[in-house]
mmCIF file of the N, C-alpha and C atoms, coordinates in Angstrom:
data_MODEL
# 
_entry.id   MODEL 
# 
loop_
_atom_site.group_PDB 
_atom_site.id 
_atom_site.type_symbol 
_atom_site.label_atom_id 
_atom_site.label_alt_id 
_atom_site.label_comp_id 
_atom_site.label_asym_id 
_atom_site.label_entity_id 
_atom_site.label_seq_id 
_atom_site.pdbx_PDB_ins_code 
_atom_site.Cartn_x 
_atom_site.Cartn_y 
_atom_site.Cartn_z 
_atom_site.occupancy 
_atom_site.B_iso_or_equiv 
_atom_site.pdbx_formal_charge 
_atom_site.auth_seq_id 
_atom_site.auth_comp_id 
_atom_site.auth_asym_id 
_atom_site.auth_atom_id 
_atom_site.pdbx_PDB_model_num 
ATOM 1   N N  . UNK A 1 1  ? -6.678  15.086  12.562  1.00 0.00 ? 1  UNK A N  1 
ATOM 2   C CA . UNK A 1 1  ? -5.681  15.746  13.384  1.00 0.00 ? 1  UNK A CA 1 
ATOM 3   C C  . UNK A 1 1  ? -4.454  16.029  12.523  1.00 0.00 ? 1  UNK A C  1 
ATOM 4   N N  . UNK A 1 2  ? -3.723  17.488  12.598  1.00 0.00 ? 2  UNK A N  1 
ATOM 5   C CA . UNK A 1 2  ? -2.949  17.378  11.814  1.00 0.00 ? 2  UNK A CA 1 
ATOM 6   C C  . UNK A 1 2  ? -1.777  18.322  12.715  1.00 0.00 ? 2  UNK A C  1 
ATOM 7   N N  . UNK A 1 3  ? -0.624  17.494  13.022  1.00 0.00 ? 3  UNK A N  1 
ATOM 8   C CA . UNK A 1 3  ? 0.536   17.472  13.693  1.00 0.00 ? 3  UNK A CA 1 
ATOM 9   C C  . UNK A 1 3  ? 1.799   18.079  12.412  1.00 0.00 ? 3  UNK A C  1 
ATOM 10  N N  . UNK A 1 4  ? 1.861   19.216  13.402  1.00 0.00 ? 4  UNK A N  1 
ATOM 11  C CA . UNK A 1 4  ? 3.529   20.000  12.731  1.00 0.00 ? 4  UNK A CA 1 
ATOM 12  C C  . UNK A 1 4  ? 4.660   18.851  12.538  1.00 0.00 ? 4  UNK A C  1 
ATOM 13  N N  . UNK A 1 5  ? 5.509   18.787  11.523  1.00 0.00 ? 5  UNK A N  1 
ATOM 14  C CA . UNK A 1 5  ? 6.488   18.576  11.338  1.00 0.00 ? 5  UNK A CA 1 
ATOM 15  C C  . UNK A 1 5  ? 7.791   19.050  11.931  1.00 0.00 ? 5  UNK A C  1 
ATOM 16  N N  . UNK A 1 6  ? 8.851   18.546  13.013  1.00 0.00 ? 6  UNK A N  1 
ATOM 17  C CA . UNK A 1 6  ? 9.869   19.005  13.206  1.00 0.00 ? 6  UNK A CA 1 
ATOM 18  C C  . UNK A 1 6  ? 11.068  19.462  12.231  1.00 0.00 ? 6  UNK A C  1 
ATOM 19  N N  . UNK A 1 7  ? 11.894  20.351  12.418  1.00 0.00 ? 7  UNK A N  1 
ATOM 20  C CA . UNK A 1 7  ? 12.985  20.655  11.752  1.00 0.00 ? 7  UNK A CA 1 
ATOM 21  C C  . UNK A 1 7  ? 13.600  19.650  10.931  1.00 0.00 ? 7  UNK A C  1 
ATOM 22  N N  . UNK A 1 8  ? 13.787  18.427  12.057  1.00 0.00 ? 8  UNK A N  1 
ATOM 23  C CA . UNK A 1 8  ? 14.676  17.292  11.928  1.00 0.00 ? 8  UNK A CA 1 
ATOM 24  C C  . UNK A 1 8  ? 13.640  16.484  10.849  1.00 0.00 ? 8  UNK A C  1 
ATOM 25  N N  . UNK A 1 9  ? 12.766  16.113  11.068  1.00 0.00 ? 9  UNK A N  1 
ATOM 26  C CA . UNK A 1 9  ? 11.371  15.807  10.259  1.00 0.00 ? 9  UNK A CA 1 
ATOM 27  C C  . UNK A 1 9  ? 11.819  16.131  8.906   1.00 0.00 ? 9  UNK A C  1 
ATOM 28  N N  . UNK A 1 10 ? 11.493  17.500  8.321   1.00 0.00 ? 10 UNK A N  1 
ATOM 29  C CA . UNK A 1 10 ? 11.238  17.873  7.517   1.00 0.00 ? 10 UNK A CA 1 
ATOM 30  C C  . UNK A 1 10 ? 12.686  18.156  6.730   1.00 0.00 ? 10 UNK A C  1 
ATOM 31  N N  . UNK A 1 11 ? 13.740  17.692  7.336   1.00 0.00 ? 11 UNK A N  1 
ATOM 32  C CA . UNK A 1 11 ? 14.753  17.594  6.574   1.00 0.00 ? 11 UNK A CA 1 
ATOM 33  C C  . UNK A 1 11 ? 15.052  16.421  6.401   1.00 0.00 ? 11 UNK A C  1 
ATOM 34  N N  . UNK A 1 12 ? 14.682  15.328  7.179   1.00 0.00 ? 12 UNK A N  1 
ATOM 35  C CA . UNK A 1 12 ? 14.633  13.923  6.740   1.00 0.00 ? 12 UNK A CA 1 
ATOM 36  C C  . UNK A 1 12 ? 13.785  13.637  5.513   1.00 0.00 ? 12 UNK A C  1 
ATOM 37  N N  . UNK A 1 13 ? 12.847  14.486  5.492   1.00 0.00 ? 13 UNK A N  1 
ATOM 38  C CA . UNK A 1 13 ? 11.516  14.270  3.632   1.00 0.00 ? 13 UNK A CA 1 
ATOM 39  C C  . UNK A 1 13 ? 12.745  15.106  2.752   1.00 0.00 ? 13 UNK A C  1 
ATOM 40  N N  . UNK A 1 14 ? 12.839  15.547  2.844   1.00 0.00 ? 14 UNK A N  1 
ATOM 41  C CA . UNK A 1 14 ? 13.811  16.384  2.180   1.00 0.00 ? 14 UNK A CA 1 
ATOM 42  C C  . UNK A 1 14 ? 15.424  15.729  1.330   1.00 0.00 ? 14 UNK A C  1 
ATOM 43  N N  . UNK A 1 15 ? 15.344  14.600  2.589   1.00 0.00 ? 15 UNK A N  1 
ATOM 44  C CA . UNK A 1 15 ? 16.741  14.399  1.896   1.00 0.00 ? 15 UNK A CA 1 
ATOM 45  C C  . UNK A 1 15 ? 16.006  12.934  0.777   1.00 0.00 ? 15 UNK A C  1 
ATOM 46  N N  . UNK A 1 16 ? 15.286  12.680  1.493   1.00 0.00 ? 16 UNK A N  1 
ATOM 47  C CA . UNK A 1 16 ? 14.643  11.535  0.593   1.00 0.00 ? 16 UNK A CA 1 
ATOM 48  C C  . UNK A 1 16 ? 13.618  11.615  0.646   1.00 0.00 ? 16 UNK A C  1 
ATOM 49  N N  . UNK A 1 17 ? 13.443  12.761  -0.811  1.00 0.00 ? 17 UNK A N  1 
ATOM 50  C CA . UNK A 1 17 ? 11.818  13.168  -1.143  1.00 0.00 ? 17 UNK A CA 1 
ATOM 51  C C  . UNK A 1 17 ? 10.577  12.087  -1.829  1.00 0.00 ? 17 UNK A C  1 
ATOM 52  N N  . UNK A 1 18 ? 11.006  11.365  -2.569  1.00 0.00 ? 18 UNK A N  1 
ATOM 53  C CA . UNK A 1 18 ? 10.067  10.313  -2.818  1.00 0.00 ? 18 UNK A CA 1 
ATOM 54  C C  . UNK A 1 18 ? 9.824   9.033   -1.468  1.00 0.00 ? 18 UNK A C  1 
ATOM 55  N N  . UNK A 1 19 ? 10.515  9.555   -0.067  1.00 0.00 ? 19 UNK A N  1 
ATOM 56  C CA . UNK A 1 19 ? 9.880   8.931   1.117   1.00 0.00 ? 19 UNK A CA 1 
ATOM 57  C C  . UNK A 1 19 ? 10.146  7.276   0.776   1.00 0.00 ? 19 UNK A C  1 
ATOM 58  N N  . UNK A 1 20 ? 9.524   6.163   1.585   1.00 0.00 ? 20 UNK A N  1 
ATOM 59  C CA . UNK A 1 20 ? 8.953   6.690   3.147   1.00 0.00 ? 20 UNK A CA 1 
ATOM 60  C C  . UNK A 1 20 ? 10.345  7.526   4.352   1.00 0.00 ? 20 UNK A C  1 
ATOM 61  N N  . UNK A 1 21 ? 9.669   8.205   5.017   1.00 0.00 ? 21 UNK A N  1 
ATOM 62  C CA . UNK A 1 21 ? 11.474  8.422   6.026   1.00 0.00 ? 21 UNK A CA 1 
ATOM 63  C C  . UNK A 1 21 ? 10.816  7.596   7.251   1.00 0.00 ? 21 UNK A C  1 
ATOM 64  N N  . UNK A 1 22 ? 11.785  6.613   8.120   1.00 0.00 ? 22 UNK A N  1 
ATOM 65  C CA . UNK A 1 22 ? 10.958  6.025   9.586   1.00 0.00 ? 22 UNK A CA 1 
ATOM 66  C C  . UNK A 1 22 ? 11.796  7.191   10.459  1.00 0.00 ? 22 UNK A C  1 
ATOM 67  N N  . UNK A 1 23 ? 10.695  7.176   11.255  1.00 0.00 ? 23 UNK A N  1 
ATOM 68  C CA . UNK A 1 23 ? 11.046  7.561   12.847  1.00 0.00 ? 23 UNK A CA 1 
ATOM 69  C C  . UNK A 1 23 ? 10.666  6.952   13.833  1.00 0.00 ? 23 UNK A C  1 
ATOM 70  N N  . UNK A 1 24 ? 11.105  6.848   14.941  1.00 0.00 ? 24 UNK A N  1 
ATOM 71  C CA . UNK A 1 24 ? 11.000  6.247   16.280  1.00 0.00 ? 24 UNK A CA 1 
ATOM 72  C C  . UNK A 1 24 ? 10.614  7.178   17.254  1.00 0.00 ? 24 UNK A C  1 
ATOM 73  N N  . UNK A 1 25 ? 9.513   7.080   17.905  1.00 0.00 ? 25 UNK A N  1 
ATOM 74  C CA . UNK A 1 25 ? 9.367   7.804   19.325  1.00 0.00 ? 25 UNK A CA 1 
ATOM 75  C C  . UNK A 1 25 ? 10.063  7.293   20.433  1.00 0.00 ? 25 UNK A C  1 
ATOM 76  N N  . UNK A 1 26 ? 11.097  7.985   20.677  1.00 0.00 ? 26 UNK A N  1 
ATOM 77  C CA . UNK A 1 26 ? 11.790  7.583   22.091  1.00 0.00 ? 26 UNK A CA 1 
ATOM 78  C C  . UNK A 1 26 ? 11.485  7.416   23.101  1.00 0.00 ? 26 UNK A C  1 
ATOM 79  N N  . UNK A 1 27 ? 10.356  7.625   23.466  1.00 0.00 ? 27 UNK A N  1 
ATOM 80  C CA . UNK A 1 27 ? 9.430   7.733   24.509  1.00 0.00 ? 27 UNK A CA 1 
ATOM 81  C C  . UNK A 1 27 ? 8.938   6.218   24.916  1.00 0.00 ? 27 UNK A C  1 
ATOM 82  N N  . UNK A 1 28 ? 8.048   5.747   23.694  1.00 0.00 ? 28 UNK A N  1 
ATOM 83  C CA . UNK A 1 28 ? 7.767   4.498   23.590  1.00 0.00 ? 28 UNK A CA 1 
ATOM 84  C C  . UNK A 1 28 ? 8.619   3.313   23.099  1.00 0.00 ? 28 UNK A C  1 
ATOM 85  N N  . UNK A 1 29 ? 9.677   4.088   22.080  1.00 0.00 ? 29 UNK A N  1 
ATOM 86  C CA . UNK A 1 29 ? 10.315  2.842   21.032  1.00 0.00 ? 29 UNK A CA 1 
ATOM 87  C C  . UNK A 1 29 ? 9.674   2.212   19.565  1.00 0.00 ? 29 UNK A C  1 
ATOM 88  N N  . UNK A 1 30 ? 8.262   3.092   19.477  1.00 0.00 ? 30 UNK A N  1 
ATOM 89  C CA . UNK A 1 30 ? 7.448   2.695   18.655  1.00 0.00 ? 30 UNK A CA 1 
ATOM 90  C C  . UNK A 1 30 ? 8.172   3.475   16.979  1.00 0.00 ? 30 UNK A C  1 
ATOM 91  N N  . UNK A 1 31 ? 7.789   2.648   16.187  1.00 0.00 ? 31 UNK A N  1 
ATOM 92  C CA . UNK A 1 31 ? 8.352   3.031   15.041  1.00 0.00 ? 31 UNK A CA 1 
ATOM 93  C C  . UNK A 1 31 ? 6.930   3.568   14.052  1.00 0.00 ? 31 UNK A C  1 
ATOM 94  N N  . UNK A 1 32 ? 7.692   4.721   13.401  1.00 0.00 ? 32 UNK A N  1 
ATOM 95  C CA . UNK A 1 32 ? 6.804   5.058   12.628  1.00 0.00 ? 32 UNK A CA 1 
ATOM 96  C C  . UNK A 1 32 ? 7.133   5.461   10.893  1.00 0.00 ? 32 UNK A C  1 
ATOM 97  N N  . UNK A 1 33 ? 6.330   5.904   10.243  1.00 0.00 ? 33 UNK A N  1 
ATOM 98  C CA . UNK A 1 33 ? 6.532   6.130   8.738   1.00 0.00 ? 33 UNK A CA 1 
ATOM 99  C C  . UNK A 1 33 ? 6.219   7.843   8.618   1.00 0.00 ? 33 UNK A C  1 
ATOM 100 N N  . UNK A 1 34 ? 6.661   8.184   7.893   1.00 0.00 ? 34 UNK A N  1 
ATOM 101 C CA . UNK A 1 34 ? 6.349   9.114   7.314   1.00 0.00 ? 34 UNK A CA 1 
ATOM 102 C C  . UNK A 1 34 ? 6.502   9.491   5.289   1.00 0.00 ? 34 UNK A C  1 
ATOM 103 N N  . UNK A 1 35 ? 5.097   9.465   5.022   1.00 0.00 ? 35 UNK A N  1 
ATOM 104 C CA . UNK A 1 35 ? 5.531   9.479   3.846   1.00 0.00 ? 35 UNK A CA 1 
ATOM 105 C C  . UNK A 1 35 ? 4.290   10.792  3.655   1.00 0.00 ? 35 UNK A C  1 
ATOM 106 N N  . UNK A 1 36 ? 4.459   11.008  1.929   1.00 0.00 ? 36 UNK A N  1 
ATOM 107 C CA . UNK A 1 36 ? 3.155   12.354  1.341   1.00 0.00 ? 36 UNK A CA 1 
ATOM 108 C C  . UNK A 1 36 ? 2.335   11.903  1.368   1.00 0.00 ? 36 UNK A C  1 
ATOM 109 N N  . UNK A 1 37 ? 1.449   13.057  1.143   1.00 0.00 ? 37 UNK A N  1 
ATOM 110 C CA . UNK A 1 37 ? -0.080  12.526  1.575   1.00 0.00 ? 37 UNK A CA 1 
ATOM 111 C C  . UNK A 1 37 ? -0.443  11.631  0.008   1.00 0.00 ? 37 UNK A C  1 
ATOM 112 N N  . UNK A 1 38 ? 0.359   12.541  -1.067  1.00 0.00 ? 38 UNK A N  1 
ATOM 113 C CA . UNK A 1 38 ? -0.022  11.809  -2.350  1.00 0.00 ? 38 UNK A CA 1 
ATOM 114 C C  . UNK A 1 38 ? 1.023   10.155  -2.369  1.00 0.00 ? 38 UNK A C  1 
ATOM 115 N N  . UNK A 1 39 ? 1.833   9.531   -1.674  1.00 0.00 ? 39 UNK A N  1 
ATOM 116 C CA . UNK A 1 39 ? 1.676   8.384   -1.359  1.00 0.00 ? 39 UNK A CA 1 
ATOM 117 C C  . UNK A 1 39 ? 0.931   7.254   -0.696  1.00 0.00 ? 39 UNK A C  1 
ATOM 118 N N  . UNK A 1 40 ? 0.296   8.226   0.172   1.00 0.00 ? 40 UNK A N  1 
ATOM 119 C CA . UNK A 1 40 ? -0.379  7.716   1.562   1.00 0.00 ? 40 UNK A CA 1 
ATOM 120 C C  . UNK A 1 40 ? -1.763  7.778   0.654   1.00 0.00 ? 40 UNK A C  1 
ATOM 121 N N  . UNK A 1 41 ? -2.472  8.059   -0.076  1.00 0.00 ? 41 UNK A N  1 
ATOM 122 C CA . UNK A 1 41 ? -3.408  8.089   -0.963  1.00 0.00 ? 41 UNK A CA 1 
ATOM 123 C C  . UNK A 1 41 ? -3.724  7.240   -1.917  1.00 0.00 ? 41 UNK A C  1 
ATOM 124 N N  . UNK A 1 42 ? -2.169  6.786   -2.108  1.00 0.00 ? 42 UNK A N  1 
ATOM 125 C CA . UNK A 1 42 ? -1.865  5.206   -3.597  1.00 0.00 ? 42 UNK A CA 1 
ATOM 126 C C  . UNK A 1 42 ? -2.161  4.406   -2.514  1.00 0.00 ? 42 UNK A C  1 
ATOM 127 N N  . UNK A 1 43 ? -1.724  4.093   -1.797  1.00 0.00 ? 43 UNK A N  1 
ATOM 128 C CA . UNK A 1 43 ? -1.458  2.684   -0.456  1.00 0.00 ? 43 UNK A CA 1 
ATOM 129 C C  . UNK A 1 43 ? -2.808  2.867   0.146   1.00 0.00 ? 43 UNK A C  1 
ATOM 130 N N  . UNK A 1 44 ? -3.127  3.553   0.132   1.00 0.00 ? 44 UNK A N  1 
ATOM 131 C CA . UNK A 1 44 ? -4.521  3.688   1.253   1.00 0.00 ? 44 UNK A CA 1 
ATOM 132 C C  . UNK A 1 44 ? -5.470  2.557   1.607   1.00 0.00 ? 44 UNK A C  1 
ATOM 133 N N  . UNK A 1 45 ? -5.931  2.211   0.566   1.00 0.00 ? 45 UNK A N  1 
ATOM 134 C CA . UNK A 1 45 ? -6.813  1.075   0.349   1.00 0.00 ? 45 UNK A CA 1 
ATOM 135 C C  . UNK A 1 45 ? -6.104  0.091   0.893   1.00 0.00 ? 45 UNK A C  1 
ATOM 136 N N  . UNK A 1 46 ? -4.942  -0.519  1.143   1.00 0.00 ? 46 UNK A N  1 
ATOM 137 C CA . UNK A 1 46 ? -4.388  -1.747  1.548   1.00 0.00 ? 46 UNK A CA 1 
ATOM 138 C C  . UNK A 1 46 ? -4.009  -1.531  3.005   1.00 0.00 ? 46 UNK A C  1 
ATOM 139 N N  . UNK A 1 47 ? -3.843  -0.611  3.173   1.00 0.00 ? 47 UNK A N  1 
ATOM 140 C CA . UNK A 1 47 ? -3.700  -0.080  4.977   1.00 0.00 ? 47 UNK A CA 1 
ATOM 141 C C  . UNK A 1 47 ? -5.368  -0.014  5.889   1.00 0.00 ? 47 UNK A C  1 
ATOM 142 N N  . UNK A 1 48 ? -6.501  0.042   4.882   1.00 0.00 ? 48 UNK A N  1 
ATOM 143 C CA . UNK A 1 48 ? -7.979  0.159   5.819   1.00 0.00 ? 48 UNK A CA 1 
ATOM 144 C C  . UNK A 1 48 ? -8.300  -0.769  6.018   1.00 0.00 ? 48 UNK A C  1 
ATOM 145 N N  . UNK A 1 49 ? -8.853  -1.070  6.974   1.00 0.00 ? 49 UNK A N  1 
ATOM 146 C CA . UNK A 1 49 ? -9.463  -2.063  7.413   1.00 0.00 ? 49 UNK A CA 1 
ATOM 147 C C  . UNK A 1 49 ? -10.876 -3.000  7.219   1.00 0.00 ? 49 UNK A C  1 
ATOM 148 N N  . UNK A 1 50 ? -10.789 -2.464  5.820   1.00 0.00 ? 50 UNK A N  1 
ATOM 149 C CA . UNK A 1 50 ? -12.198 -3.101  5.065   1.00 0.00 ? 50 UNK A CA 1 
ATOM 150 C C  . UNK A 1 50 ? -11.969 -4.713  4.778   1.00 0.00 ? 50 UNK A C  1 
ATOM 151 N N  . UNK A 1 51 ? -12.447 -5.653  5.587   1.00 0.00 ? 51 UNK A N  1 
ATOM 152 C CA . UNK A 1 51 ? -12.190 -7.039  5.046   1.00 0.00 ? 51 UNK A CA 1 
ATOM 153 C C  . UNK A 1 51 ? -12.377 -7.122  3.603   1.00 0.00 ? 51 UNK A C  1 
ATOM 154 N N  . UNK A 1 52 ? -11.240 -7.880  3.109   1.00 0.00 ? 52 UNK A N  1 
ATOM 155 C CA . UNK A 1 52 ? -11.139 -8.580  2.217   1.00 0.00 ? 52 UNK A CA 1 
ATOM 156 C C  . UNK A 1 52 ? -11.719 -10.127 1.870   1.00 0.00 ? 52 UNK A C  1 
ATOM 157 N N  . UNK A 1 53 ? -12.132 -10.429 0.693   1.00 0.00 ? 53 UNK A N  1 
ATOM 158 C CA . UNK A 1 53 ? -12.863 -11.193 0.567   1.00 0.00 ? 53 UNK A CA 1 
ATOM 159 C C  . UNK A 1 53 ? -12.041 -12.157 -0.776  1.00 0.00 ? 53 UNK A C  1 
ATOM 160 N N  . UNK A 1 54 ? -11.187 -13.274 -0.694  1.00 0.00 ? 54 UNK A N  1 
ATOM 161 C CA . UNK A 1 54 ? -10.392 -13.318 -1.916  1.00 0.00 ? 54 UNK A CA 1 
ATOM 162 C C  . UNK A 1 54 ? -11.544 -14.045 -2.806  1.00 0.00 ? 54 UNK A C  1 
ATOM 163 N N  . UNK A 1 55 ? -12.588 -14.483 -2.526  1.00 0.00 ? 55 UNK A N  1 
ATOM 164 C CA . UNK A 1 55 ? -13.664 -15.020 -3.177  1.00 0.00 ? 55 UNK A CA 1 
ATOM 165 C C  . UNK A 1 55 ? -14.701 -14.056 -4.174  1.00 0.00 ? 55 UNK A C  1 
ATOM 166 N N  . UNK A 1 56 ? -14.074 -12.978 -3.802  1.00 0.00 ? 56 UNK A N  1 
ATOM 167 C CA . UNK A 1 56 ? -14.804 -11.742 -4.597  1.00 0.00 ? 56 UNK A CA 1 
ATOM 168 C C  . UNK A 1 56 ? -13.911 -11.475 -5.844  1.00 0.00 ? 56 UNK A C  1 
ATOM 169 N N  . UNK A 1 57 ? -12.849 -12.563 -5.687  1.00 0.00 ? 57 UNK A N  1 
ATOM 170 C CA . UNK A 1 57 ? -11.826 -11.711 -6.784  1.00 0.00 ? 57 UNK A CA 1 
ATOM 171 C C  . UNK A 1 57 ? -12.306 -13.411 -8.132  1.00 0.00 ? 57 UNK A C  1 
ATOM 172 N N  . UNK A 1 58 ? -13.024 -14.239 -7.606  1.00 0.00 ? 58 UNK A N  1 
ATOM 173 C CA . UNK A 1 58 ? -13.185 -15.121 -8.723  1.00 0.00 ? 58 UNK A CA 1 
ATOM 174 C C  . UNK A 1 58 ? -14.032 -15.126 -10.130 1.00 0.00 ? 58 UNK A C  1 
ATOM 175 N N  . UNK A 1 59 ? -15.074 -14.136 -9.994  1.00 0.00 ? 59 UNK A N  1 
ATOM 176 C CA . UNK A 1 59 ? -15.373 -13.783 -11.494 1.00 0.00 ? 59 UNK A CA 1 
ATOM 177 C C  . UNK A 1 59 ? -14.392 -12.744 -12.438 1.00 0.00 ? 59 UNK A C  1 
ATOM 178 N N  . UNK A 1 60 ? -13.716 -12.040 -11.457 1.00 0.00 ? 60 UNK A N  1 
ATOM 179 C CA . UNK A 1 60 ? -12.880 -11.152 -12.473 1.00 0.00 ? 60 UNK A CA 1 
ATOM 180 C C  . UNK A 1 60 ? -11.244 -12.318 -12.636 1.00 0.00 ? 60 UNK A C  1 
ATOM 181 N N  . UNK A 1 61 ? -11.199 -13.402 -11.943 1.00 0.00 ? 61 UNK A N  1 
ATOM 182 C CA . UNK A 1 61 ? -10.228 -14.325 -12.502 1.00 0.00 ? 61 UNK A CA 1 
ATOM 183 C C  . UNK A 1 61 ? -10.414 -14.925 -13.124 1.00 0.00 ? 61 UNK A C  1 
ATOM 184 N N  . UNK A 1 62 ? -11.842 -15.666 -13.497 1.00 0.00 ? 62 UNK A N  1 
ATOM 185 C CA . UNK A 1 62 ? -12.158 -16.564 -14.760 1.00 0.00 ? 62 UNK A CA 1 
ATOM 186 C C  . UNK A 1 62 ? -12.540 -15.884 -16.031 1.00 0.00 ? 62 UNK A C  1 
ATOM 187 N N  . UNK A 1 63 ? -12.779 -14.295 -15.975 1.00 0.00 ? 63 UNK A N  1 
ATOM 188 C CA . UNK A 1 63 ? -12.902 -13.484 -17.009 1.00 0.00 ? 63 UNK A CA 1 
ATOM 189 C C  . UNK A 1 63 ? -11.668 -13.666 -17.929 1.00 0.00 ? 63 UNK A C  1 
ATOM 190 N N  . UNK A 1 64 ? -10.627 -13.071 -16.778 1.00 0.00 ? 64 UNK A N  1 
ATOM 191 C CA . UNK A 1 64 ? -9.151  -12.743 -17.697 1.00 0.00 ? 64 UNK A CA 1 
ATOM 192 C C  . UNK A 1 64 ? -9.100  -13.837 -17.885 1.00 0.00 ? 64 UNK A C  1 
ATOM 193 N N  . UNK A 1 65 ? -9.031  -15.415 -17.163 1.00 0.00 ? 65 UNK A N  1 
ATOM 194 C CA . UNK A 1 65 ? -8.150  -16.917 -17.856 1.00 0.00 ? 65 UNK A CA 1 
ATOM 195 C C  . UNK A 1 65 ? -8.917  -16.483 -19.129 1.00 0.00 ? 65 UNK A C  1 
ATOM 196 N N  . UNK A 1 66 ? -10.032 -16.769 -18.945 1.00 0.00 ? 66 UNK A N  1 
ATOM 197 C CA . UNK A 1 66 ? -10.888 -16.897 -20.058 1.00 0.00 ? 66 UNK A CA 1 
ATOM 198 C C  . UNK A 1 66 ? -10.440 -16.226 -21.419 1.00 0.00 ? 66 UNK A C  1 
ATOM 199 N N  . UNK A 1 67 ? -10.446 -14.635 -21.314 1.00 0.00 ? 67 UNK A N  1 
ATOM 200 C CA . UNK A 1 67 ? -10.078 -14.130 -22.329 1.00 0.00 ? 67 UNK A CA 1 
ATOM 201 C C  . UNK A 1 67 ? -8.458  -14.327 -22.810 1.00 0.00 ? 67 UNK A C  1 
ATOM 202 N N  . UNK A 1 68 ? -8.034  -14.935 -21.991 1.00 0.00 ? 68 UNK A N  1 
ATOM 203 C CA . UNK A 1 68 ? -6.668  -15.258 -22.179 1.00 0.00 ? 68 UNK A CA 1 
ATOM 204 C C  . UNK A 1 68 ? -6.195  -16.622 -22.800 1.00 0.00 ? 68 UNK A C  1 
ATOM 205 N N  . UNK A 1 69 ? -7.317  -17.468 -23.141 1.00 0.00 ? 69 UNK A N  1 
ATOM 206 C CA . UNK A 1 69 ? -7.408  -19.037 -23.768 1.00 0.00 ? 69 UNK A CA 1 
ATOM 207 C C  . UNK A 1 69 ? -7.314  -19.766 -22.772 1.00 0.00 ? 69 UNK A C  1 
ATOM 208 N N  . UNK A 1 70 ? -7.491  -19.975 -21.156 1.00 0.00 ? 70 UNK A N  1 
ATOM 209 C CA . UNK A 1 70 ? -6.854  -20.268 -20.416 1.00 0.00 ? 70 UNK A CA 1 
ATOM 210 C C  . UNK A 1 70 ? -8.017  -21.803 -20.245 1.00 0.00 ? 70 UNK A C  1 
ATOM 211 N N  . UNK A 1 71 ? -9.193  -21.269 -20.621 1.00 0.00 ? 71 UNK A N  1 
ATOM 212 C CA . UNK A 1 71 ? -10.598 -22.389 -20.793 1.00 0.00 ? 71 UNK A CA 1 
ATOM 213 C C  . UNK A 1 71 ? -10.192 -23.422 -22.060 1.00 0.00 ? 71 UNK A C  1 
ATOM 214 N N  . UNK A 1 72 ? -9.011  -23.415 -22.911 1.00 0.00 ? 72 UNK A N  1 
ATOM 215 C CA . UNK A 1 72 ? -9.117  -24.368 -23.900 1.00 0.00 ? 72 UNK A CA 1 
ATOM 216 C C  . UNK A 1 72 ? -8.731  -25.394 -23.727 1.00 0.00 ? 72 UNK A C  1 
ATOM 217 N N  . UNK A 1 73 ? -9.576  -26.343 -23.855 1.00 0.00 ? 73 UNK A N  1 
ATOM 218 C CA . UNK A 1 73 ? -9.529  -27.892 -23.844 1.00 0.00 ? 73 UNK A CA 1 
ATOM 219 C C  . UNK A 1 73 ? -7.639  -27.998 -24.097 1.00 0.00 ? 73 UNK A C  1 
ATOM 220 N N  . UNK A 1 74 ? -6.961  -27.436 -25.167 1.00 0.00 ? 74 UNK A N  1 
ATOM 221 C CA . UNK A 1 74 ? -5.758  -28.055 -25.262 1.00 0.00 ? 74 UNK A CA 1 
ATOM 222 C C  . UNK A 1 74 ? -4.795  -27.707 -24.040 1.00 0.00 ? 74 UNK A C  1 
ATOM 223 N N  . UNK A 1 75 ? -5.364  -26.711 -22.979 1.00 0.00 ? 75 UNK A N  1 
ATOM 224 C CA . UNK A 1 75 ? -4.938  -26.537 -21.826 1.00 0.00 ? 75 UNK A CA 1 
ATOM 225 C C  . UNK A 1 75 ? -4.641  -27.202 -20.619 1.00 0.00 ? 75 UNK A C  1 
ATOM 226 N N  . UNK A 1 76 ? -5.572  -28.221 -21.000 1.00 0.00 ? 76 UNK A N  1 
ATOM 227 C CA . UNK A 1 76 ? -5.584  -28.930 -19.164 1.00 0.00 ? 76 UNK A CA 1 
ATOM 228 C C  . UNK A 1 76 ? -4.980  -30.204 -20.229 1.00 0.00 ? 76 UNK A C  1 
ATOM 229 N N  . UNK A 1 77 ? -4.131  -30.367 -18.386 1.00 0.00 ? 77 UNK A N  1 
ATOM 230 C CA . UNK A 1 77 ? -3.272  -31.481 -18.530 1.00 0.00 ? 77 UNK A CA 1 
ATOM 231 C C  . UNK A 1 77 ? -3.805  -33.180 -18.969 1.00 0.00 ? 77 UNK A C  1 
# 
C-alpha cells in the first residue's frame, strides 16, 4: 500500500532530510515514524519478525575469540 505524503509531511523530510521525522495521528494519539525507504531498508531486518535465535550466533563467536587469541591458555584467569 502506498499512501501520499501531505504538504506538512513532506516538508517535515525536508527540513530533516537524513530523517526519522515522528508524527502523531490525532485521531488515535498513535505515534508514528517516517523515514526513506533507503533507511527503512538498513533497519529492516531488526523491525521483522523473524525470531531470533542468540544461540545461532555461538559458532561465529568462538570463531572471532578464537582468531582473536581469546582460546589461549595465558587467558583464563
Amino acid at each position: 500500500m502506498t499512501t501520499r505524503l501531505s504538504e506538512e509531511q513532506r516538508q517535515a523530510l525536508e527540513r530533516q532530510p537524513a530523517g526519522p521525522v515522528y508524527v502523531v495521528d490525532e485521531a488515535t494519539r498513535s505515534s508514528y515514524v517516517l523515514l526513506s525507504a533507503a533507511a527503512y531498508q538498513r533497519v529492516r531486518a531488526l523491525l521483522e519478525e523473524d525470531p531470533f535465535d542468540v544461540r545461532e550466533m555461538v559458532p561465529l563467536i568462538e570463531q572471532v575469540t578464537s582468531k582473536e587469541g581469546w582460546d589461549d591458555p595465558e587467558m583464563s584467569p
